[in-house]
C-alpha positions as CSV (number, residue, x, y, z in Angstrom):
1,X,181.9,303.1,105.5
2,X,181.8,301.8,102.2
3,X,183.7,304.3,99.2
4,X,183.9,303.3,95.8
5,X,186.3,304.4,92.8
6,X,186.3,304.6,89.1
7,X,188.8,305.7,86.6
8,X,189.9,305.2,83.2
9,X,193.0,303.5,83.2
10,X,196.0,305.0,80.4
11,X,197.8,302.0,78.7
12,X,199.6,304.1,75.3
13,X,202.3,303.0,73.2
14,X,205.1,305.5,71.8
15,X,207.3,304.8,69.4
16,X,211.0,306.0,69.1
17,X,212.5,307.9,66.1
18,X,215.0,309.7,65.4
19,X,212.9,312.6,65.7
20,X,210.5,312.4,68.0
21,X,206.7,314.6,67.3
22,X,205.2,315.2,70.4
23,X,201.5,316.3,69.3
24,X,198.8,317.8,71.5
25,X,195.3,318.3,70.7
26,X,192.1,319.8,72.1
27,X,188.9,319.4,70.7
28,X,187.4,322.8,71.3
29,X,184.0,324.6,72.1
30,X,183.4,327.8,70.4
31,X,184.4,329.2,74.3
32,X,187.6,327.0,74.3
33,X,190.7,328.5,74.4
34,X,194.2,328.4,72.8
35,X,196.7,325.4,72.8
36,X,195.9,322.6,75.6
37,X,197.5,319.3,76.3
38,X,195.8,316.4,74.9
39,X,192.5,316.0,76.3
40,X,192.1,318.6,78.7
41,X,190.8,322.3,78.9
42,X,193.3,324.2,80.3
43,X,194.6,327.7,78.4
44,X,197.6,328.1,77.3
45,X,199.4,331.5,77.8
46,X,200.4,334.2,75.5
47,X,204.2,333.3,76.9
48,X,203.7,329.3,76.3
49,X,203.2,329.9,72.5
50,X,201.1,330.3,69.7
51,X,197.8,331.3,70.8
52,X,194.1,330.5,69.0
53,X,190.8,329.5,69.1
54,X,188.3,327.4,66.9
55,X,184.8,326.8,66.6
56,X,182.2,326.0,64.3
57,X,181.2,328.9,62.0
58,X,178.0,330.8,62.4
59,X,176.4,329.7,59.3
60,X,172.6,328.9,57.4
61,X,172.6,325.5,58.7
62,X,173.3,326.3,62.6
63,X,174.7,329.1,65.0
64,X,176.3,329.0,68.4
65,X,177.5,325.5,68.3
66,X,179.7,324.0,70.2
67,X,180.4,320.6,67.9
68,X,179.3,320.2,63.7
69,X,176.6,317.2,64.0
70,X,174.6,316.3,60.9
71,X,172.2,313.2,60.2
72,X,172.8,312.3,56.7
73,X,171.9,310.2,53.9
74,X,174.4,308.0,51.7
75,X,175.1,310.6,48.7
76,X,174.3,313.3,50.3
77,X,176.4,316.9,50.2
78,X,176.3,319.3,52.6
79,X,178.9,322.7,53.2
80,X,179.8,324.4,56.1
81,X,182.9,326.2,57.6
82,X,185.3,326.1,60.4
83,X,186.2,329.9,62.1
84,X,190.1,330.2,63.6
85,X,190.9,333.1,65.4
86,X,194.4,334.0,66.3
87,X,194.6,335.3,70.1
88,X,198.1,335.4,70.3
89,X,200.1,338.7,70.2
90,X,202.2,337.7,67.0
91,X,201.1,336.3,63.4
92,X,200.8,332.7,63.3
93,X,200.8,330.0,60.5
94,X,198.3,326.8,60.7
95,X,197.9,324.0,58.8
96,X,194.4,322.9,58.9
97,X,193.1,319.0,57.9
98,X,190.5,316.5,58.9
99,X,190.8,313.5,60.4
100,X,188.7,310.1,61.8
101,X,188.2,310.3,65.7
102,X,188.1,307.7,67.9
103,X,188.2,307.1,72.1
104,X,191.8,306.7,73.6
105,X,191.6,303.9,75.8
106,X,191.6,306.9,78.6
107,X,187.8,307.5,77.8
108,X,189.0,310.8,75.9
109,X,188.2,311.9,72.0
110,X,191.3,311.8,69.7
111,X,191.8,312.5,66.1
112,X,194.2,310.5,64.3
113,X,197.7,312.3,64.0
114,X,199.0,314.3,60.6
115,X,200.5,311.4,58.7
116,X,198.4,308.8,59.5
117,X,195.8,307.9,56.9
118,X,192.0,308.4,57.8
119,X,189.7,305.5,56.4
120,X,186.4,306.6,57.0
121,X,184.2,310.5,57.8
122,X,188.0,312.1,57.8
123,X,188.0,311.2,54.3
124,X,184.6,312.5,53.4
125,X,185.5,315.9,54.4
126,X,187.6,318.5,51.5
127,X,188.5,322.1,52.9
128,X,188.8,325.0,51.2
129,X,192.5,325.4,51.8
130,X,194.9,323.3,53.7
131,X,197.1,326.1,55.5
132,X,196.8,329.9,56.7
133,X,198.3,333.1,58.3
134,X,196.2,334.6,60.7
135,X,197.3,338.5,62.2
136,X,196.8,339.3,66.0
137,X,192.9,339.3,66.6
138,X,192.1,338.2,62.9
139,X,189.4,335.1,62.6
140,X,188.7,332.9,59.3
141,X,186.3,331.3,58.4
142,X,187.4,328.3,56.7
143,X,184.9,326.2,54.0
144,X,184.7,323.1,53.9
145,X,182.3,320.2,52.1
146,X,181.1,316.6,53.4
147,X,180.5,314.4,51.0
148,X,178.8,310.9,52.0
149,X,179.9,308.1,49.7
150,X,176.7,306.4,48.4
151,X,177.9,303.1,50.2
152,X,178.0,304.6,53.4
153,X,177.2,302.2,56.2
154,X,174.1,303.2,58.3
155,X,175.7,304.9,61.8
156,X,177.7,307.1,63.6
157,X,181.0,308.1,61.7
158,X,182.7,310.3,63.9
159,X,185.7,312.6,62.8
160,X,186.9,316.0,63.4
161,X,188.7,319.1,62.0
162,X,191.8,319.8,62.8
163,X,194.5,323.3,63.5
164,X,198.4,322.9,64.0
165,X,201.5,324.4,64.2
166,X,204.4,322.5,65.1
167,X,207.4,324.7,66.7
168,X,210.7,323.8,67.0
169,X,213.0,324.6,69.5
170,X,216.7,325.8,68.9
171,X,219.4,322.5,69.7
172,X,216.7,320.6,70.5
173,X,215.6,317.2,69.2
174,X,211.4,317.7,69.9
175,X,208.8,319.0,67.5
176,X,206.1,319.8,69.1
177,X,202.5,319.8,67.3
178,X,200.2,321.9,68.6
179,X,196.8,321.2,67.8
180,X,193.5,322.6,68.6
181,X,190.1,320.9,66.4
182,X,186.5,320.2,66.5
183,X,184.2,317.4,66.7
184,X,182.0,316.0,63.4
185,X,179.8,314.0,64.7
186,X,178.1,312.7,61.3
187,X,175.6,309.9,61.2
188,X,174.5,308.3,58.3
189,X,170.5,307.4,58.4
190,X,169.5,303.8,58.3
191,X,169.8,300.4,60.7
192,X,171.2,301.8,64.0
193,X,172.6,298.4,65.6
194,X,174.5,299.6,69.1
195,X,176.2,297.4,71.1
196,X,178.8,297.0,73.4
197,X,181.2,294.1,74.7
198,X,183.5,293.6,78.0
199,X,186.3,291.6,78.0
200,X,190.2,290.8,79.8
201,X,188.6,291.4,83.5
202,X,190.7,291.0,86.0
203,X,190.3,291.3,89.5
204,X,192.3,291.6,93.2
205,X,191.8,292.3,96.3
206,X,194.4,294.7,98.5
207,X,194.1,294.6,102.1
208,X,195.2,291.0,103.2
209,X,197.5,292.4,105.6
210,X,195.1,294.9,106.9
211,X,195.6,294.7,110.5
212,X,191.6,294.9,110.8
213,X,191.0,292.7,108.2
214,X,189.7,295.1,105.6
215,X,190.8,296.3,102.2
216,X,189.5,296.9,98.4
217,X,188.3,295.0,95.4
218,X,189.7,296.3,92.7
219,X,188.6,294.9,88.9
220,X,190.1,295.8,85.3
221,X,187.7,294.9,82.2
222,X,187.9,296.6,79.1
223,X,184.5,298.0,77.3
224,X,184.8,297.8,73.1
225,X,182.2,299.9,71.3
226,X,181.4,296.9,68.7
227,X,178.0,298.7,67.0
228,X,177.7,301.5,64.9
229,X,176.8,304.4,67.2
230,X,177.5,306.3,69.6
231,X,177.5,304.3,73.1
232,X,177.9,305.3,76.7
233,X,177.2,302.5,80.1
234,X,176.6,302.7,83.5
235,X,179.0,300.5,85.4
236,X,177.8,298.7,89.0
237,X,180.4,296.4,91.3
238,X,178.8,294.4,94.0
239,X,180.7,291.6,96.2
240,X,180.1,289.1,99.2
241,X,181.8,286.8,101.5
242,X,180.4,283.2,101.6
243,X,176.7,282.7,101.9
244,X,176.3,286.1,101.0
245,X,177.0,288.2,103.9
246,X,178.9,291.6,104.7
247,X,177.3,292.4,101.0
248,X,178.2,295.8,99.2
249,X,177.9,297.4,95.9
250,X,179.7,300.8,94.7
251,X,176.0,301.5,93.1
252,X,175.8,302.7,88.8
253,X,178.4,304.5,88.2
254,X,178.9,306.3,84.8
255,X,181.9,305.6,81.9
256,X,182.9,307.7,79.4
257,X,181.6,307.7,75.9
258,X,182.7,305.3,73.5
259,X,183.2,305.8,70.3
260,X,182.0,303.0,67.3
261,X,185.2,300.6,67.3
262,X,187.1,302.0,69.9
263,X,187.6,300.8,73.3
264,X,188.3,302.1,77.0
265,X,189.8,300.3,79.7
266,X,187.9,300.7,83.0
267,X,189.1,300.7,86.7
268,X,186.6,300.1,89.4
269,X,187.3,300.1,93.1
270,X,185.3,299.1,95.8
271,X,186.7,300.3,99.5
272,X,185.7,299.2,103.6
273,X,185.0,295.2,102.2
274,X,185.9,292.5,104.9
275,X,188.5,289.7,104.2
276,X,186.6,286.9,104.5
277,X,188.7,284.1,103.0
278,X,186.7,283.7,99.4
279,X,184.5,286.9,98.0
280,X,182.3,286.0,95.4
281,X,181.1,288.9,93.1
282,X,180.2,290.4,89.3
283,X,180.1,293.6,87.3
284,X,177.0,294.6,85.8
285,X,176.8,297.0,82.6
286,X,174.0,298.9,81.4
287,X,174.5,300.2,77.9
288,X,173.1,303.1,76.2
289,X,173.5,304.5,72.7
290,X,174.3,308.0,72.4
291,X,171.0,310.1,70.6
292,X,169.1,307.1,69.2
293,X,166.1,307.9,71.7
294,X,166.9,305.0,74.3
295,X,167.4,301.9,71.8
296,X,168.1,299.0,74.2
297,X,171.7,297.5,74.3
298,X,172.3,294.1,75.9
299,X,173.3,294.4,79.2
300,X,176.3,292.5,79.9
301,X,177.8,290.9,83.1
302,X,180.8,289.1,84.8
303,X,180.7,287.3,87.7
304,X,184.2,286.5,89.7
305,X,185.6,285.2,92.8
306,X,188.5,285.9,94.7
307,X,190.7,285.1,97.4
308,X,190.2,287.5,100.5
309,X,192.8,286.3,103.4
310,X,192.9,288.5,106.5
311,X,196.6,287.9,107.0
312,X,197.3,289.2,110.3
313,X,193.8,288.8,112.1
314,X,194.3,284.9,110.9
315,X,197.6,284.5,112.1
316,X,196.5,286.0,115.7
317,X,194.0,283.4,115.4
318,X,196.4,280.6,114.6
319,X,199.0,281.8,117.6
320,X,196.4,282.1,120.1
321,X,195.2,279.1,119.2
322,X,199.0,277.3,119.1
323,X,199.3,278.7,122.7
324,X,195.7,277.5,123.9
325,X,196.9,273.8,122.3
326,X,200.1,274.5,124.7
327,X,199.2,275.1,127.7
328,X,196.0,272.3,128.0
329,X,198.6,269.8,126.3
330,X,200.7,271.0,129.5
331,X,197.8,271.3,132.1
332,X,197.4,267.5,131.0
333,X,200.5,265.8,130.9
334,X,201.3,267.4,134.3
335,X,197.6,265.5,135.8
336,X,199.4,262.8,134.0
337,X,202.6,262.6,135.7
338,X,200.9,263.5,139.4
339,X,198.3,260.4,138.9
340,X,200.9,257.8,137.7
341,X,203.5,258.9,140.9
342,X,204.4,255.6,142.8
343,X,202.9,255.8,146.9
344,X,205.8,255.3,149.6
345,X,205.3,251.8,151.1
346,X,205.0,251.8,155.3
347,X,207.8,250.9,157.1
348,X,207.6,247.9,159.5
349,X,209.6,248.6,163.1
350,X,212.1,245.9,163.8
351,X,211.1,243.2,166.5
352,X,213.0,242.6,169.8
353,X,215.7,239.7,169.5
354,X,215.8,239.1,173.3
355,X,214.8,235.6,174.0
Protein backbone atom coordinates (compact mmCIF):
# COMPACT_ATOMS: atom_id res chain seq x y z
CA UNK A 1 0.00 0.00 0.00
CA UNK A 2 1.12 3.25 -1.04
CA UNK A 3 1.58 6.17 2.20
CA UNK A 4 2.77 9.36 1.67
CA UNK A 5 4.46 12.15 4.11
CA UNK A 6 4.77 15.77 4.32
CA UNK A 7 6.47 18.01 6.75
CA UNK A 8 8.10 21.20 7.11
CA UNK A 9 11.62 20.76 7.64
CA UNK A 10 13.50 23.22 10.73
CA UNK A 11 16.92 24.54 9.37
CA UNK A 12 17.61 27.74 12.25
CA UNK A 13 20.66 29.40 12.96
CA UNK A 14 21.61 30.56 16.72
CA UNK A 15 24.09 32.67 17.54
CA UNK A 16 26.35 32.50 20.67
CA UNK A 17 26.88 35.38 23.19
CA UNK A 18 27.91 35.92 26.17
CA UNK A 19 24.44 36.05 27.21
CA UNK A 20 22.35 34.01 25.61
CA UNK A 21 18.11 35.30 25.18
CA UNK A 22 16.12 32.47 24.66
CA UNK A 23 12.72 34.06 23.39
CA UNK A 24 9.38 32.31 22.95
CA UNK A 25 6.38 33.60 21.28
CA UNK A 26 2.79 32.76 20.52
CA UNK A 27 0.61 34.48 18.40
CA UNK A 28 -2.66 34.30 20.22
CA UNK A 29 -6.50 33.99 19.63
CA UNK A 30 -8.66 35.91 21.88
CA UNK A 31 -9.21 32.00 23.53
CA UNK A 32 -5.37 31.47 23.59
CA UNK A 33 -3.74 31.11 26.70
CA UNK A 34 -0.68 32.21 28.68
CA UNK A 35 3.03 31.70 27.80
CA UNK A 36 3.73 28.89 24.95
CA UNK A 37 6.82 27.81 23.22
CA UNK A 38 7.35 29.27 19.87
CA UNK A 39 4.79 28.33 17.55
CA UNK A 40 2.57 26.13 19.40
CA UNK A 41 -0.67 26.24 21.54
CA UNK A 42 0.06 24.65 24.60
CA UNK A 43 -0.75 26.59 28.20
CA UNK A 44 1.55 27.28 30.37
CA UNK A 45 0.95 26.78 34.18
CA UNK A 46 0.46 29.10 37.00
CA UNK A 47 3.86 27.09 38.45
CA UNK A 48 5.83 27.55 34.89
CA UNK A 49 5.60 31.42 35.25
CA UNK A 50 4.09 34.48 34.48
CA UNK A 51 0.75 33.91 33.23
CA UNK A 52 -1.53 36.14 30.52
CA UNK A 53 -3.63 36.38 27.72
CA UNK A 54 -4.01 38.71 24.59
CA UNK A 55 -6.40 39.42 22.07
CA UNK A 56 -7.74 42.01 19.95
CA UNK A 57 -9.90 44.58 21.80
CA UNK A 58 -13.65 44.71 21.36
CA UNK A 59 -13.88 47.98 19.69
CA UNK A 60 -16.20 50.23 16.87
CA UNK A 61 -14.35 48.83 14.09
CA UNK A 62 -14.76 44.82 15.00
CA UNK A 63 -15.64 42.43 17.96
CA UNK A 64 -14.76 38.93 18.80
CA UNK A 65 -11.70 38.61 16.70
CA UNK A 66 -9.29 36.45 16.65
CA UNK A 67 -6.43 38.42 14.46
CA UNK A 68 -6.52 42.66 13.66
CA UNK A 69 -6.93 42.58 9.63
CA UNK A 70 -7.59 45.85 7.80
CA UNK A 71 -7.58 46.68 3.86
CA UNK A 72 -6.12 50.08 3.65
CA UNK A 73 -5.21 52.79 1.43
CA UNK A 74 -1.59 54.54 1.25
CA UNK A 75 -2.22 57.58 3.82
CA UNK A 76 -4.64 56.26 5.55
CA UNK A 77 -5.02 56.28 9.67
CA UNK A 78 -6.86 53.97 11.46
CA UNK A 79 -6.89 53.29 15.70
CA UNK A 80 -7.60 50.36 17.56
CA UNK A 81 -6.38 48.54 20.70
CA UNK A 82 -4.71 45.48 22.00
CA UNK A 83 -6.46 43.94 25.54
CA UNK A 84 -3.80 41.94 28.00
CA UNK A 85 -5.11 40.17 30.80
CA UNK A 86 -3.01 38.92 33.54
CA UNK A 87 -4.12 35.22 34.56
CA UNK A 88 -1.40 34.52 36.69
CA UNK A 89 -1.71 34.54 40.57
CA UNK A 90 1.00 37.43 41.12
CA UNK A 91 1.35 41.09 39.45
CA UNK A 92 3.31 41.02 36.43
CA UNK A 93 5.20 43.65 34.31
CA UNK A 94 5.10 43.56 30.26
CA UNK A 95 6.67 45.33 27.79
CA UNK A 96 4.62 45.66 24.85
CA UNK A 97 5.93 46.64 21.01
CA UNK A 98 5.17 45.81 17.41
CA UNK A 99 7.01 44.14 15.15
CA UNK A 100 7.21 42.83 11.08
CA UNK A 101 6.13 39.02 10.83
CA UNK A 102 7.30 36.71 8.63
CA UNK A 103 7.20 32.48 8.01
CA UNK A 104 10.04 30.57 9.80
CA UNK A 105 11.29 28.28 7.32
CA UNK A 106 9.14 25.63 9.63
CA UNK A 107 5.79 27.00 7.93
CA UNK A 108 5.11 28.84 11.37
CA UNK A 109 4.33 32.87 11.83
CA UNK A 110 7.19 34.81 13.75
CA UNK A 111 7.70 38.33 14.68
CA UNK A 112 11.00 39.63 14.60
CA UNK A 113 12.72 39.61 18.05
CA UNK A 114 13.11 42.91 20.59
CA UNK A 115 16.26 44.41 19.20
CA UNK A 116 16.00 43.83 15.84
CA UNK A 117 14.80 46.62 13.66
CA UNK A 118 11.32 46.30 11.78
CA UNK A 119 11.47 47.81 8.12
CA UNK A 120 8.01 47.69 7.08
CA UNK A 121 3.88 47.43 8.88
CA UNK A 122 5.94 47.02 12.40
CA UNK A 123 6.97 50.45 11.75
CA UNK A 124 3.62 51.80 10.80
CA UNK A 125 2.19 50.83 14.10
CA UNK A 126 2.67 53.59 17.54
CA UNK A 127 1.12 52.28 20.92
CA UNK A 128 -0.09 54.11 23.46
CA UNK A 129 2.59 53.08 25.96
CA UNK A 130 5.41 50.76 25.60
CA UNK A 131 5.27 48.84 29.10
CA UNK A 132 2.68 47.89 31.98
CA UNK A 133 1.79 46.32 35.39
CA UNK A 134 -1.18 44.25 35.27
CA UNK A 135 -2.78 42.81 39.00
CA UNK A 136 -4.15 39.22 39.20
CA UNK A 137 -7.29 39.12 36.96
CA UNK A 138 -6.84 42.81 35.71
CA UNK A 139 -7.15 43.33 31.60
CA UNK A 140 -5.93 46.48 29.54
CA UNK A 141 -6.75 47.66 26.82
CA UNK A 142 -3.88 48.97 25.11
CA UNK A 143 -4.33 51.92 22.05
CA UNK A 144 -2.62 51.83 19.50
CA UNK A 145 -2.52 53.79 15.76
CA UNK A 146 -1.54 52.43 12.09
CA UNK A 147 -0.49 54.77 10.08
CA UNK A 148 0.15 53.83 6.21
CA UNK A 149 2.97 55.84 4.60
CA UNK A 150 1.62 57.45 1.47
CA UNK A 151 4.26 55.34 -0.53
CA UNK A 152 3.06 52.18 0.58
CA UNK A 153 3.42 49.47 -1.89
CA UNK A 154 0.09 47.78 -3.05
CA UNK A 155 -0.12 44.24 -0.76
CA UNK A 156 -0.03 42.30 2.10
CA UNK A 157 2.21 43.85 4.89
CA UNK A 158 1.96 41.49 7.60
CA UNK A 159 3.17 42.30 11.32
CA UNK A 160 2.05 41.74 14.73
CA UNK A 161 1.80 43.12 18.35
CA UNK A 162 3.85 41.92 20.68
CA UNK A 163 3.75 41.10 25.11
CA UNK A 164 7.02 40.14 27.03
CA UNK A 165 8.64 39.61 30.08
CA UNK A 166 11.87 38.23 30.25
CA UNK A 167 12.81 36.40 33.68
CA UNK A 168 15.89 35.58 34.99
CA UNK A 169 16.93 32.85 36.87
CA UNK A 170 19.26 33.03 40.04
CA UNK A 171 23.27 31.78 38.99
CA UNK A 172 22.08 31.24 35.79
CA UNK A 173 23.44 32.45 32.46
CA UNK A 174 19.70 32.30 30.34
CA UNK A 175 17.16 35.07 29.98
CA UNK A 176 14.31 33.93 28.94
CA UNK A 177 11.74 36.18 26.90
CA UNK A 178 8.43 35.21 27.19
CA UNK A 179 6.28 36.42 24.55
CA UNK A 180 2.67 36.14 23.78
CA UNK A 181 1.23 38.65 20.47
CA UNK A 182 -1.18 38.97 17.77
CA UNK A 183 -1.41 38.91 14.14
CA UNK A 184 -1.84 42.44 11.83
CA UNK A 185 -2.60 41.32 8.84
CA UNK A 186 -2.75 44.83 6.89
CA UNK A 187 -3.09 45.12 3.19
CA UNK A 188 -2.56 47.96 1.33
CA UNK A 189 -5.26 48.33 -1.79
CA UNK A 190 -3.95 48.36 -5.21
CA UNK A 191 -2.01 45.83 -7.85
CA UNK A 192 -2.14 42.44 -6.01
CA UNK A 193 0.75 40.44 -8.00
CA UNK A 194 1.09 36.86 -6.04
CA UNK A 195 3.44 34.55 -6.80
CA UNK A 196 5.50 31.89 -5.72
CA UNK A 197 8.87 30.11 -6.70
CA UNK A 198 10.58 26.61 -5.89
CA UNK A 199 14.03 26.13 -5.80
CA UNK A 200 17.33 23.73 -4.13
CA UNK A 201 15.19 20.37 -4.81
CA UNK A 202 16.76 17.57 -3.99
CA UNK A 203 15.74 14.21 -4.03
CA UNK A 204 16.68 10.34 -2.72
CA UNK A 205 15.49 7.33 -2.55
CA UNK A 206 15.84 4.91 0.81
CA UNK A 207 15.20 1.39 0.45
CA UNK A 208 18.02 -0.01 -1.85
CA UNK A 209 18.70 -2.59 0.57
CA UNK A 210 15.14 -3.45 1.11
CA UNK A 211 15.18 -7.14 1.13
CA UNK A 212 11.83 -6.92 -1.03
CA UNK A 213 13.01 -4.38 -3.08
CA UNK A 214 10.91 -1.49 -1.82
CA UNK A 215 11.55 1.81 -0.18
CA UNK A 216 10.67 5.75 -0.25
CA UNK A 217 11.20 8.83 -2.43
CA UNK A 218 11.93 11.39 -0.52
CA UNK A 219 12.40 15.23 -2.14
CA UNK A 220 13.51 18.60 -0.40
CA UNK A 221 12.61 21.98 -2.40
CA UNK A 222 12.16 25.08 -0.90
CA UNK A 223 8.89 27.35 -1.71
CA UNK A 224 9.78 31.49 -1.47
CA UNK A 225 6.71 33.72 -1.32
CA UNK A 226 8.21 36.23 -4.14
CA UNK A 227 4.68 38.43 -4.62
CA UNK A 228 3.04 40.69 -2.52
CA UNK A 229 0.34 38.72 -0.68
CA UNK A 230 -0.53 36.35 1.13
CA UNK A 231 0.16 32.73 -0.60
CA UNK A 232 -0.55 29.14 0.33
CA UNK A 233 0.03 25.76 -2.39
CA UNK A 234 -1.04 22.44 -2.73
CA UNK A 235 1.94 20.15 -3.20
CA UNK A 236 1.60 16.68 -5.43
CA UNK A 237 4.66 13.99 -5.89
CA UNK A 238 4.20 11.39 -8.52
CA UNK A 239 7.10 8.76 -9.67
CA UNK A 240 7.61 5.79 -12.15
CA UNK A 241 10.09 3.15 -13.07
CA UNK A 242 11.10 3.01 -16.81
CA UNK A 243 8.40 3.21 -19.43
CA UNK A 244 6.19 4.33 -16.84
CA UNK A 245 5.12 1.48 -14.87
CA UNK A 246 4.53 0.56 -11.05
CA UNK A 247 3.31 4.54 -11.21
CA UNK A 248 2.23 6.37 -7.86
CA UNK A 249 1.49 9.78 -6.61
CA UNK A 250 1.07 10.93 -2.79
CA UNK A 251 -2.13 13.02 -4.37
CA UNK A 252 -2.36 17.30 -3.37
CA UNK A 253 -1.31 17.67 -0.36
CA UNK A 254 -1.51 21.09 1.45
CA UNK A 255 1.67 23.54 2.74
CA UNK A 256 1.59 26.01 5.08
CA UNK A 257 1.09 29.66 4.47
CA UNK A 258 3.67 31.74 3.24
CA UNK A 259 4.14 34.93 4.07
CA UNK A 260 5.30 37.82 1.20
CA UNK A 261 9.27 37.29 1.13
CA UNK A 262 9.59 34.59 3.33
CA UNK A 263 10.24 31.06 2.58
CA UNK A 264 9.58 27.43 3.88
CA UNK A 265 11.38 24.42 3.27
CA UNK A 266 9.18 21.39 2.33
CA UNK A 267 9.69 17.66 2.90
CA UNK A 268 7.61 15.20 0.87
CA UNK A 269 7.73 11.48 1.10
CA UNK A 270 6.36 8.97 -0.88
CA UNK A 271 6.33 5.22 0.77
CA UNK A 272 5.61 1.28 -0.87
CA UNK A 273 7.62 2.53 -4.42
CA UNK A 274 9.56 -0.46 -6.18
CA UNK A 275 13.29 -0.24 -6.85
CA UNK A 276 13.46 -0.47 -10.28
CA UNK A 277 16.99 0.59 -11.25
CA UNK A 278 16.09 4.39 -12.59
CA UNK A 279 12.62 6.26 -11.31
CA UNK A 280 11.73 9.07 -13.24
CA UNK A 281 9.40 11.62 -11.52
CA UNK A 282 8.35 15.58 -10.72
CA UNK A 283 6.63 17.84 -8.13
CA UNK A 284 3.72 19.70 -9.15
CA UNK A 285 2.62 23.09 -7.18
CA UNK A 286 -0.56 24.66 -7.27
CA UNK A 287 -0.45 28.20 -5.76
CA UNK A 288 -3.10 30.16 -4.27
CA UNK A 289 -3.07 33.68 -2.80
CA UNK A 290 -4.52 34.03 0.53
CA UNK A 291 -8.09 36.41 0.34
CA UNK A 292 -7.70 37.84 -3.18
CA UNK A 293 -10.83 35.81 -4.38
CA UNK A 294 -8.85 32.91 -6.31
CA UNK A 295 -6.28 35.18 -8.44
CA UNK A 296 -4.38 32.60 -10.48
CA UNK A 297 -0.62 31.99 -9.55
CA UNK A 298 1.66 30.12 -12.02
CA UNK A 299 1.85 26.69 -11.25
CA UNK A 300 5.20 25.51 -10.99
CA UNK A 301 6.91 22.09 -11.55
CA UNK A 302 10.20 19.95 -11.26
CA UNK A 303 10.76 16.97 -12.87
CA UNK A 304 13.73 14.48 -11.57
CA UNK A 305 15.17 11.16 -11.85
CA UNK A 306 16.85 9.02 -9.57
CA UNK A 307 18.72 6.00 -9.11
CA UNK A 308 16.53 3.11 -7.54
CA UNK A 309 18.89 -0.20 -7.06
CA UNK A 310 17.27 -3.09 -5.29
CA UNK A 311 20.43 -4.12 -3.63
CA UNK A 312 19.84 -7.42 -2.32
CA UNK A 313 16.99 -8.81 -4.69
CA UNK A 314 19.87 -7.89 -7.49
CA UNK A 315 22.59 -9.45 -5.97
CA UNK A 316 20.28 -12.85 -5.49
CA UNK A 317 19.95 -12.32 -9.08
CA UNK A 318 23.57 -12.06 -9.90
CA UNK A 319 24.53 -15.28 -7.47
CA UNK A 320 21.97 -17.39 -8.85
CA UNK A 321 22.91 -16.47 -12.00
CA UNK A 322 27.03 -17.03 -11.15
CA UNK A 323 25.89 -20.48 -9.97
CA UNK A 324 23.61 -21.30 -13.04
CA UNK A 325 26.95 -20.11 -15.33
CA UNK A 326 28.78 -22.78 -12.95
CA UNK A 327 27.29 -25.66 -13.06
CA UNK A 328 26.36 -25.73 -17.28
CA UNK A 329 30.13 -24.45 -17.66
CA UNK A 330 30.68 -27.89 -15.53
CA UNK A 331 27.86 -30.05 -17.08
CA UNK A 332 29.85 -29.09 -20.39
CA UNK A 333 33.44 -29.45 -19.94
CA UNK A 334 32.58 -32.89 -18.27
CA UNK A 335 30.62 -33.98 -22.06
CA UNK A 336 33.83 -32.55 -23.11
CA UNK A 337 36.30 -34.63 -21.45
CA UNK A 338 33.92 -38.12 -21.86
CA UNK A 339 33.76 -37.44 -25.84
CA UNK A 340 37.54 -36.67 -26.36
CA UNK A 341 38.50 -40.13 -24.10
CA UNK A 342 40.89 -42.32 -26.20
CA UNK A 343 39.03 -46.21 -27.13
CA UNK A 344 41.25 -49.25 -25.88
CA UNK A 345 42.74 -50.86 -29.02
CA UNK A 346 41.91 -54.94 -29.34
CA UNK A 347 44.44 -57.16 -28.52
CA UNK A 348 45.79 -59.70 -31.08
CA UNK A 349 46.41 -63.45 -29.48
CA UNK A 350 49.97 -64.63 -30.19
CA UNK A 351 50.38 -67.34 -33.01
CA UNK A 352 51.80 -70.81 -32.44
CA UNK A 353 55.66 -71.09 -33.26
CA UNK A 354 55.57 -74.85 -33.76
CA UNK A 355 56.80 -75.58 -37.24
Amino acid sequence: MTRSALRITPRAAFAAAALLTMSSLALATPAAATTTPASTTTPASATTGPSWAVAPADTELASDRSHFDYSLVPGAVIDDSFEITNTGATALTLDVYAADAFTTREGGIDLLPAGTPSTDAGTWITLGLDSLTLQPGESVAVPFRIEVPDHATPGDHPAGIISSVRTDTAGATVQVDRRLGSRVYLRVDGEFAPAVEISDVSVDYSGMWNPVGMGSVTIDYTLTNTGNTRATATSALEVAGPFGIAASTTGEEQLAEVLPGSTIDVEQRLDGVAALLWLSGQVDITPEGVGIGGAPIAAESRSFGVLAVPVIPLAVVVVLALGTILVITGLRRRRATATAAPTPDATIPPTDPTP
